[in-house]
Steps between C-alpha positions, in 0.01 A plus 500: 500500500266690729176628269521854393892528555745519200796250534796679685715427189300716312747814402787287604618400168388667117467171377199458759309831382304318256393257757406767769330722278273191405486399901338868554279447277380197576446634884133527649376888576479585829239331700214717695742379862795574325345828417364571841815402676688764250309767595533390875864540450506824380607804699177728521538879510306702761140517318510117431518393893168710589307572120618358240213538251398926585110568383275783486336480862739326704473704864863456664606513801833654587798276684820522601751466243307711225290220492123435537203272518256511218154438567166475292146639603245207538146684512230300637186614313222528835369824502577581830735396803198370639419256227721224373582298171391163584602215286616099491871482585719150496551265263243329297724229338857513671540136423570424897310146471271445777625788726224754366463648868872709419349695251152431349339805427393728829318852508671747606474879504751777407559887578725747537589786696653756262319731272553657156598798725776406642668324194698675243277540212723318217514192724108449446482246222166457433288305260359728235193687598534416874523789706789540858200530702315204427887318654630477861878409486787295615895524349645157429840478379588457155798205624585288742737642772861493369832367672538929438240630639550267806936622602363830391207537795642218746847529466541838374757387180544724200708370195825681503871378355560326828207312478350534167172398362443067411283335290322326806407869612215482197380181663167412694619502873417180636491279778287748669299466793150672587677694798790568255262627225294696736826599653573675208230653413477683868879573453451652117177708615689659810798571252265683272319727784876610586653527187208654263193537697276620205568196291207308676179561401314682776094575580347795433491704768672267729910626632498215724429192311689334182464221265773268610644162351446124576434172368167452251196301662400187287258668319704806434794275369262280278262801388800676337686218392170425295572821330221706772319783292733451179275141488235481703270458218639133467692467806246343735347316212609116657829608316823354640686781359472863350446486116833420321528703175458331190827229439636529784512218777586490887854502477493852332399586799620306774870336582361122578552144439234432224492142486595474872855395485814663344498869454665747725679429781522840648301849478531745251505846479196714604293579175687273296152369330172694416296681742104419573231765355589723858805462379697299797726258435575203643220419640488145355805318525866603609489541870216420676320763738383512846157725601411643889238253516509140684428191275135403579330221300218584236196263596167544371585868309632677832838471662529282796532655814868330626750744434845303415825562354627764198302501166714466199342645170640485127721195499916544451700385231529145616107495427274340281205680291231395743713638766548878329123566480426789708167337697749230660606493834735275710602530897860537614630472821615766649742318736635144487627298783866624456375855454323765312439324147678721185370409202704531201231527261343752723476892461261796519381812355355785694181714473454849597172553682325689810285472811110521399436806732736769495463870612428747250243496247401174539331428812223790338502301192400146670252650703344658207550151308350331795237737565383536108544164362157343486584133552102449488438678217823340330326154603161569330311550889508841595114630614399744741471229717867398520614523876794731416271765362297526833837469704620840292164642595496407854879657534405829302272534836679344780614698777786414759814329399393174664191462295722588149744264645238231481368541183852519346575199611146334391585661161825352443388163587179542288735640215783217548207258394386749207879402350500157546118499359642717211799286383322168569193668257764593215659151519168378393428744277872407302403121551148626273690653261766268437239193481284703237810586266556140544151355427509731188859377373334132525197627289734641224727169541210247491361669189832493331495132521157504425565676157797198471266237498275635271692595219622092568158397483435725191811329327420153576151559360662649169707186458200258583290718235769431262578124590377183254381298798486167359911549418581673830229340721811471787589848448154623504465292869762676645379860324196431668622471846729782492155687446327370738798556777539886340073533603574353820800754575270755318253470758694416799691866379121684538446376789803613633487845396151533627624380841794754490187733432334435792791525688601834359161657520500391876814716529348783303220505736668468843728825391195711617547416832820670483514923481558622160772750631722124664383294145643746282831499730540155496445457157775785409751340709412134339589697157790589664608159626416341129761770321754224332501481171441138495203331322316406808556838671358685172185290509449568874514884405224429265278283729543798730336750300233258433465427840432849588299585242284249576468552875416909428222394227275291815615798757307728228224263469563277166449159696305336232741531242746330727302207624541371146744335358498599130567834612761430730655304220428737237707796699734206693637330149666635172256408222688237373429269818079578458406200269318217688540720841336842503157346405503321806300642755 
């Protein structure tokens, strides 16, 4: 007898009820597969093969059918399209042993083309307090494309009594290739501009350009699958993936094989687990997804410069954990010997995005960006002897076109270095900041242990006080060189903390060859980055406030109080952590 069937005598005969009743109960519940594969089964109505879970905010796209394409606003917080968000992307522990180069951690940088302006307003979900303008923006779909959506644009199917609706219509589409996804996406965007022009976003100003849809670049694909603005205070923080919520594990999330073997055999549904904080699902687990770029190793924090095959992101459902985290990458081949190579693990979701310079409004607005923006100032430089200063004078009083011509050109190569200057000189100033909060966690962490050893020392002396030594002369022996192991760790602990002084009061010093106006900004945006509610997070908020404090009192002149140790540790440590420390100076 099969497991989880009742005998096929059961019914048959009264004198067997007993029997079967006691077989049904004795049955096991429904495993997670058997579950999945239910729901697989089942016949999906219209809502369930393109949304299936409706929120506040989705921004949908119309199809044929009645149908649609639901899609979720990533903002990318820059402050301009002519600055970027710039952050560590890859995998930091993918368990791929001794194949780091596929996807050790690279920098990369990410913007977007659309503005607040040309989104619907409701589809802006923002963290609290964070303002559209501060965003540029790119739609990402909510799902993966669906066996629907696909007869719908490319074959032009609708459900009807001849051919009705199946449950493989709620279905991933897979075995996709990156001219078949990208197929698509041309074919879907041309079927919108015919069928409801105004559904695309559009530029301000601009009747001749659109937004228009296509696959997601690497970064775009991993940045939202992290959960983009809905996370980014812990997103980037070495974390494998966005912040589960509390009791919950990765298969809530994500249709995979968890120990690496058994477990589905086939997709499920779209959104038939939890979405990320943006509020996407699948982007761990079920099918896996292809991006526009080519795979390129990641050597030495960069990507390699061979472009290969197709990038695969998010693992499928015949995946293991290490293979759903959102930083790891893998290279498919587009074609095989016998022909183009159809994965059947493989599948896509699309964004919605833009060109960078459309007509309208905007070409004002990045020539005011580009004209305004201070990159000197912004890296802590800008003098009236900066070359672009005398350039502006010297073109305020040039005369033909030739001779503006000229000095154009000299002041876009002269500004072109200003940027790179500018972002190299805020890379050290967050590689400052984030080694201060760091020295000042270790100060707070070395005196913890420091308190540990004394209240030890304090206890063993107690007992020794209290010991008859002629009738515990072995247990006095050992009492003694606990002691004398709790003053060597005692000491050993000062020293350390005074080291982690010096250390910290270096970094306190070399913020004032930084401007105020980029500190401040850099230290705002570390508060930002440290917003989890974690422990370690919490104390990094804390060692921020400290560390600006501290760096305002010697731009105002108090340098003596901070070239002493007591008083670092005095304002540094809670006064519980002062004994045997704050005298030290």
């Amino acid at each position: 007898m099969s497991e989880g069937r009742i005998p096929v005598f059961c019914g048959k005969r009264k004198r067997l009820a007993v029997f079967c009743a006691a077989a049904a109960l004795l049955l096991p519940l429904p495993s997670e597969t058997e579950a999945a594969l239910s729901l697989r089964r089942k016949v999906p109505d219209l809502a369930e093969v393109f949304n299936p879970v409706p929120a506040e905010g989705d921004f949908i796209l119309p199809m044929p059918c009645g149908a649609g394409m639901v899609f979720s606003a990533a903002g990318v917080r820059a402050g301009g399209f002519l600055e970027d968000f710039v952050a560590d992307f890859g995998c930091g522990s993918c368990s791929r042993t001794g194949d780091g180069y596929y996807e050790s951690s690279y920098r990369a940088a990410l913007g977007a083309p659309l503005s607040a302006s040309d989104l619907p307003e409701d589809a802006l979900r923002l963290p609290p307090g964070d303002a559209p303008g501060e965003y540029s923006f790119y739609l990402i779909g909510k799902y993966e494309i669906s066996n629907f959506q696909w007869k719908a644009i490319m074959e032009g199917w609708c459900p009807s009594d001849s051919a009705p609706m199946s449950p493989e219509d709620a279905l991933p589409k897979t075995g996709l290739t990156w001219i078949d996804a990208m197929n698509f996406a041309s074919a879907y965007t041309e079927w919108l501009l015919l069928n409801t022009p105004d559904a695309l976003p559009k530029f301000a100003g601009d009747s001749k350009n659109t937004a228009y849809l296509r696959l997601p670049t690497e970064t775009e694909w991993e940045y939202a699958a992290r959960g983009a603005q809905a996370a980014l205070a812990g997103v980037f923080q070495g974390k494998d993936f966005f912040p589960l919520e509390e009791g919950l594990d990765y298969k809530d999330y994500a249709v995979f094989r968890p120990d690496g073997a058994g477990g589905p055999e086939e997709v499920s549904p779209i959104g038939s687990k939890r979405p990320n904080p943006l509020g996407l699902y699948d982007t761990a687990g079920n099918a896996a997804e292809m991006v526009i770029d080519n795979f390129r190793f990641s050597l030495g924090g960069r990507l390699h410069g061979s472009a290969g095959g197709t990038i695969r992101k998010g693992g499928s459902f015949l995946s293991s954990v290490a293979e759903i985290m959102p930083g790891r990458r893998e290279e498919v081949a587009p074609f095989l010997a016998a022909g183009p190579n159809r994965v059947r693990d493989l599948g896509a979701r699309l964004v919605v995005s833009g060109i960078n310079t459309p007509q309208g409004e905007r070409p004002l607005e990045l020539a005011r960006e580009w004209r305004s923006r201070d990159f000197a100032e912004k890296a802590g430089v800008d003098g009236p002897e900066h070359p672009l200063k005398e350039i502006d004078r010297l073109l305020a009083w040039a005369g033909d076109s030739g001779e503006r011509d000229v000095l154009e050109r000299l002041r876009n190569a002269f500004k072109d270095k200003d940027v790179a200057f500018a972002e190299e000189h805020v890379g050290r100033v967050d590689e400052l900041i984030r080694g201060a909060l760091f020295m000042l966690e270790s100060v707070r962490n070395y005196a913890v242990r420091h308190k540990e050893m004394r209240e030890r020392l304090e206890e063993c002396l107690q007992i020794s006080g209290q010991a008859d030594k002629e009738e515990n002369g072995k247990r006095n022996s050992d009492l003694a060189r606990d002691m004398e192991n709790y003053r060597v760790y005692c000491v050993e602990l000062r020293a350390s903390v005074e080291a982690a002084l010096h250390f910290y009061r270096r970094a306190v010093e070399d913020a004032l060859n930084f401007s105020p106006l980029l500190f401040d900004a850099r230290i705002e945006a570390m508060r930002v980055e440290f917003m989890d509610d974690d422990l370690l997070n919490a104390n990094m908020r804390v060692q921020a406030d400290i560390y600006e404090r501290h760096t305002r009192m010697l731009r105002e002149g108090s340098e003596a109080a901070l070239l002493t140790s007591g008083f670092l540790l005095r304002d540094i440590l809670p006064d519980n952590l002062h004994p045997g420390l704050v005298n030290v100076e």
